[in-house]
C-alpha positions in Angstrom: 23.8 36.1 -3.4 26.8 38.5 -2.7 27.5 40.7 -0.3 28.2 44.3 -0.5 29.8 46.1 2.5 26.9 47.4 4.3 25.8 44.4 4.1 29.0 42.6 5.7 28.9 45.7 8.6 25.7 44.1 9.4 26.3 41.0 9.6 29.3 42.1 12.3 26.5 44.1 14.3 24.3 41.3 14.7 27.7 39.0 15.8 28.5 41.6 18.6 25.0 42.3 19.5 22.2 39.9 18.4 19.3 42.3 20.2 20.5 45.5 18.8 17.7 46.9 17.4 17.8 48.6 13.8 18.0 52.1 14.6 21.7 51.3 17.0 22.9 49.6 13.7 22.0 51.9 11.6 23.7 54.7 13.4 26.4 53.2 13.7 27.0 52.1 10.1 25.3 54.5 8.4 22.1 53.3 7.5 18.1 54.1 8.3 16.8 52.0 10.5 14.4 51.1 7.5 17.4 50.1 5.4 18.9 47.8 7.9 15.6 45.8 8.2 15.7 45.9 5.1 18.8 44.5 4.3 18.5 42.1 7.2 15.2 40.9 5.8 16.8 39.9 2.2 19.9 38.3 4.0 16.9 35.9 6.2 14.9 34.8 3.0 18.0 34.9 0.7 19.2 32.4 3.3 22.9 34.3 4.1 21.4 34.7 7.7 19.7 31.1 9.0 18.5 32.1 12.3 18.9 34.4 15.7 19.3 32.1 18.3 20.5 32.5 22.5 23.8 31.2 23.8 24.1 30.2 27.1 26.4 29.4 29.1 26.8 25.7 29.0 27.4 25.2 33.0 24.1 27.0 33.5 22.4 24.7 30.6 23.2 21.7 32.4 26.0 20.8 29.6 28.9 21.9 31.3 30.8 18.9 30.4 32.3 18.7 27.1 34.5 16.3 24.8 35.7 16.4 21.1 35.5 12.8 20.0 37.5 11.4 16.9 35.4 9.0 15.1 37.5 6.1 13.2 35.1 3.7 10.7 35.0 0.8 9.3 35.2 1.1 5.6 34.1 3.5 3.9 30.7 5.2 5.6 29.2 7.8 3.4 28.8 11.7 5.5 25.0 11.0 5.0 24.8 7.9 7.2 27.6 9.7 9.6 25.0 12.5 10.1 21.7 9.6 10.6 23.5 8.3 13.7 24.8 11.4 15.0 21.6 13.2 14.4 20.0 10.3 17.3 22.1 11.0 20.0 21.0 14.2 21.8 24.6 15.2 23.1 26.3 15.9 19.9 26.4 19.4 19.6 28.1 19.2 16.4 30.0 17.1 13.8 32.2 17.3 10.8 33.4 14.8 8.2 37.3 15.9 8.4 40.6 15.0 6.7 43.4 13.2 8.2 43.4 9.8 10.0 39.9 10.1 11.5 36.7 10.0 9.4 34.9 12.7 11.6 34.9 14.9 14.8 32.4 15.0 17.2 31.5 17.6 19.6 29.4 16.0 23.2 28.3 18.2 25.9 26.6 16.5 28.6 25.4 17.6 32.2 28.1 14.9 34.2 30.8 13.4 33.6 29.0 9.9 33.5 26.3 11.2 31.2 29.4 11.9 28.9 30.3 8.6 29.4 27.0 7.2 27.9 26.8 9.5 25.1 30.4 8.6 24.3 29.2 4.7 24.7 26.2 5.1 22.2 28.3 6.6 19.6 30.9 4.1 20.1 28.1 0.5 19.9 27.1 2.2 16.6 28.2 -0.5 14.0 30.0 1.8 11.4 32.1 2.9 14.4 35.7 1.1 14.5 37.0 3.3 17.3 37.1 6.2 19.1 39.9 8.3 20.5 38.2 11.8 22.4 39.8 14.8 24.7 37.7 16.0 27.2 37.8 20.1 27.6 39.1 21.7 30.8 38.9 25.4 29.8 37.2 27.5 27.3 39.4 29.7 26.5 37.5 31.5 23.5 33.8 31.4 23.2 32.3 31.0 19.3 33.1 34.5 17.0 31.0 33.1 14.1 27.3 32.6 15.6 
């Protein structure tokens, strides 16, 4: 599907303000309220938009404490079987097959720092996993733009 650029101004609406309702988006880009729902309706089932969600803020979630984790394995493990063992450990918030000396990145947020630790221990005892090399955040310095 492609995008015109109503359809784009839309998509920058819901980004700033996921609760706006259709008539504040319409105003402001020029649309009925009708025509934004709509619009937003054919972007959900055409699968462009894949969900509304809530963001919180992680020290308030109880997942305050965060890591990116550099995932090193041995031989050659396909993304598929990456994403099975990843997919069993609750802390990983995301994860990407990446280029360079590591295989993947991982994302952890856990509540403490020694609930880190055990997350960061089960994806190290998984057998495909050589090493590990991780940086633990101190600051978040810019919050997600995309979801």
């Amino acid at each position: 599907m492609s995008l015109d650029g109503l359809d784009r101004r839309i998509i920058d609406e819901l980004r700033l303000d996921g609760r706006a309702s259709y008539a504040e988006m319409g105003s402001t880009i020029g649309l009925s309220p009708s025509a934004v729902k709509r619009r937003v309706d054919r972007m959900v089932a055409d699968g462009v938009i894949r969900g509304f969600r809530v963001r919180l803020d992680p020290d308030v979630d109880g997942a305050g404490t965060e890591a990116y984790v550099e995932l090193f394995c041995r031989g050659t493990v396909a993304p598929e079987e990456l994403r099975r063992i990843l997919d069993s450990i609750p802390n990983v918030v995301e994860a990407f097959t990446v280029t360079g000396q590591a295989d993947a990145i991982v994302r952890l947020r856990a509540g403490t720092m020694p609930d880190l630790e055990v997350a960061l221990e089960k994806v190290r005892l998984a057998p495909q996993v050589d090493k590990t090399r991780s940086a633990i955040v101190l600051t978040r310095l810019v919050q997600s733009r995309e979801s």
